[in-house]
PLY file of the C-alpha trace (Angstrom):
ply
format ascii 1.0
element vertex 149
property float x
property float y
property float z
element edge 148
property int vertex1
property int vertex2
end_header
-39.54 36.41 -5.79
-39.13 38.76 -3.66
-36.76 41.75 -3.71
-35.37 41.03 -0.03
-34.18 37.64 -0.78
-32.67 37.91 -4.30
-28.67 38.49 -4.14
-27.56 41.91 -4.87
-24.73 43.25 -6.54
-22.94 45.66 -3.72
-22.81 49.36 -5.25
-19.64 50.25 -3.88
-16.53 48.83 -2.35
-17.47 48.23 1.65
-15.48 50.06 4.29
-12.71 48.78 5.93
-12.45 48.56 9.27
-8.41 50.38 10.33
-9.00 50.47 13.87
-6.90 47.03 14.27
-4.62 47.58 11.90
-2.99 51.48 12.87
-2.21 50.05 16.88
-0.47 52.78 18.95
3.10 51.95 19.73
5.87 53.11 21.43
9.45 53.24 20.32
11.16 53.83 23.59
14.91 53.23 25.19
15.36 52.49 28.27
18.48 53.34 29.98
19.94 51.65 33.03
22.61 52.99 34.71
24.99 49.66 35.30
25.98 49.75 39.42
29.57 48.56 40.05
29.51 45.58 41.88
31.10 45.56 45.05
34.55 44.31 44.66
37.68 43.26 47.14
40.11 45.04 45.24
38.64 48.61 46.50
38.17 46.69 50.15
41.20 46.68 52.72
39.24 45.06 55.17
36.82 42.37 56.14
34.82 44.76 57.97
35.39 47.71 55.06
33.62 44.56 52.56
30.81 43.21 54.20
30.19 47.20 54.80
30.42 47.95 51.63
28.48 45.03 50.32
25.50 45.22 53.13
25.30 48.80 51.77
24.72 47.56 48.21
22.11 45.46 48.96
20.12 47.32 51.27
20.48 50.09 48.43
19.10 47.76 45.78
16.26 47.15 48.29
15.21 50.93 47.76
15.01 51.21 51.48
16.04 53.81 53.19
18.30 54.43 56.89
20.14 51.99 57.91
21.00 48.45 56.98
19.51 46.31 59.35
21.26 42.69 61.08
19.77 40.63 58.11
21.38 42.91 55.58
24.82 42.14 56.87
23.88 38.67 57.43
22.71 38.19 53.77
25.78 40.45 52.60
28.37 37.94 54.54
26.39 35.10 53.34
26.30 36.20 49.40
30.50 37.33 49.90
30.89 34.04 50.82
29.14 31.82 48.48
30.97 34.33 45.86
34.26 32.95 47.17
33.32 29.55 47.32
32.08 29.62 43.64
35.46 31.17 42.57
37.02 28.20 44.68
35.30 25.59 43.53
33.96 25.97 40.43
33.92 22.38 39.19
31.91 20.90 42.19
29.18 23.43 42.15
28.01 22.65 38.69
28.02 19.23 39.41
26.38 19.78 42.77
24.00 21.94 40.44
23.60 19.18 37.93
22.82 16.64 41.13
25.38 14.62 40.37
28.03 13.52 42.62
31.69 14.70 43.29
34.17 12.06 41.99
36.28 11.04 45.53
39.52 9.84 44.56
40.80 7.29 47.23
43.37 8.29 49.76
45.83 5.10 48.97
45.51 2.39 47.46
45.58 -1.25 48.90
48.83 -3.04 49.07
49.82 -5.80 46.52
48.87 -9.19 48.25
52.72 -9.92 47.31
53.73 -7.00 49.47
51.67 -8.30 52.45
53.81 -9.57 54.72
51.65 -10.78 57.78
53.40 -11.53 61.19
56.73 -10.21 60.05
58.36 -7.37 61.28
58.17 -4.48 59.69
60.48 -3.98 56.74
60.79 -7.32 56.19
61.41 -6.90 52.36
62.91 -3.60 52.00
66.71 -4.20 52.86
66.23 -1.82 55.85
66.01 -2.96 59.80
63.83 -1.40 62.63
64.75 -2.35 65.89
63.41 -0.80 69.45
61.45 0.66 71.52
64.39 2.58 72.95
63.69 4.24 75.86
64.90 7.65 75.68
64.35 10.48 78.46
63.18 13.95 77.28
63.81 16.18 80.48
61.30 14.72 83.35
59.40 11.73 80.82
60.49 8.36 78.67
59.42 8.51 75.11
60.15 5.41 72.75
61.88 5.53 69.96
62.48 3.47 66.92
65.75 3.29 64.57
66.22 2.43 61.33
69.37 0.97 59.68
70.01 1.01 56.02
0 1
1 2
2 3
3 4
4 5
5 6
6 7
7 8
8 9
9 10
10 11
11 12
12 13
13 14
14 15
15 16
16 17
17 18
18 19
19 20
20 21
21 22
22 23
23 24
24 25
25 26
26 27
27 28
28 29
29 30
30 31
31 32
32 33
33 34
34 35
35 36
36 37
37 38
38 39
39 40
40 41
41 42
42 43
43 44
44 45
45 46
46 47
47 48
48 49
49 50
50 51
51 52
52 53
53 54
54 55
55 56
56 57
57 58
58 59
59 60
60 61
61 62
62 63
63 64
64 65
65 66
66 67
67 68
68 69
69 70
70 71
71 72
72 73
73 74
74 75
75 76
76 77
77 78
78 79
79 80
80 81
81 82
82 83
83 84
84 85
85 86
86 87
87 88
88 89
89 90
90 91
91 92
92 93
93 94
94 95
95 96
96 97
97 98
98 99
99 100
100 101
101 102
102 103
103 104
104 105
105 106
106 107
107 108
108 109
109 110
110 111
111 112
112 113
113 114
114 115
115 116
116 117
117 118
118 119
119 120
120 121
121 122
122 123
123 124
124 125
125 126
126 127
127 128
128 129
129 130
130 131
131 132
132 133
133 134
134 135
135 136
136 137
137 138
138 139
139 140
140 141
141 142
142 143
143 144
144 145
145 146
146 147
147 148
C-alpha cells in the first residue's frame, strides 16, 4: 500500500479558525433630542399656528431659508387632519378599517295606525288647526295657522 493513501493519525490538534468567531462590534447610544410638537396651547392665532407649524416642518426637512407655499399648504393640511382625528375618532378607524359608518335614520316611519290619509291634520290628537289666516306684516299677507287645544 502505499504511504499516501493509508489514513493517518493527525500529530497535533488542527488550528482553529477565530476570524468568525471574535466579529467587531459596537456598543453605541444614540441620543435623540425629542422636538416639541407644535401645539395650540402656545398659539393665539390661526396665523401664529400654521406659522409655527410650516416652520416645523420645513425644519424637519433640513432645508434651509424660507418655507415655501407647499410648506404652509402641507402645514394647514396636517393641522387640520390633526383636528379632525381628535373630532372624530371613531369614524376614522373605521374609515381605516374600510368599513362603513353606521347612519342612524333621521325618523322613523309612522305607525300605519297613526296614518291618517285625507284627514286633516290632527285628526287624532284632541287639538284643531284651522286657517290660512291672512295676516298683514307691514306692506305683504303672510298665512297663518292656529291651533286650539
Amino acid at each position: 500500500m502505499d504511504a499516501l493513501m493509508a489514513p493517518q493519525k493527525p500529530s497535533a490538534a488542527p488550528e482553529e479558525d477565530i476570524s468568525e468567531l471574535h466579529k467587531s462590534t459596537c456598543c453605541g447610544t444614540a441620543y435623540i433630542v425629542p422636538s416639541r410638537p407644535t401645539s395650540t396651547d402656545r398659539c393665539s392665532t390661526w396665523k401664529e399656528l400654521l406659522e409655527a407649524k410650516a416652520l416645523e416642518l420645513h425644519g424637519a426637512a433640513g432645508r434651509g431659508g424660507d418655507p415655501a407655499a407647499e410648506t404652509y399648504q402641507e402645514a394647514e393640511n396636517l393641522i387640520f387632519r390633526r383636528a379632525q382625528q381628535d373630532s372624530f375618532p371613531e369614524e376614522i378607524s373605521l374609515l381605516k378599517a374600510s368599513k362603513p359608518r353606521p347612519v342612524m335614520p333621521k325618523m322613523a316611519d309612522l305607525p300605519p295606525a297613526h296614518l291618517h290619509l285625507f284627514k286633516p291634520a290632527f285628526h287624532s290628537t284632541g287639538m284643531d288647526c284651522f286657517g290660512p289666516l291672512q295676516v298683514k306684516v307691514g306692506r305683504r299677507l303672510e298665512n297663518r295657522w292656529r291651533i286650539i287645544v
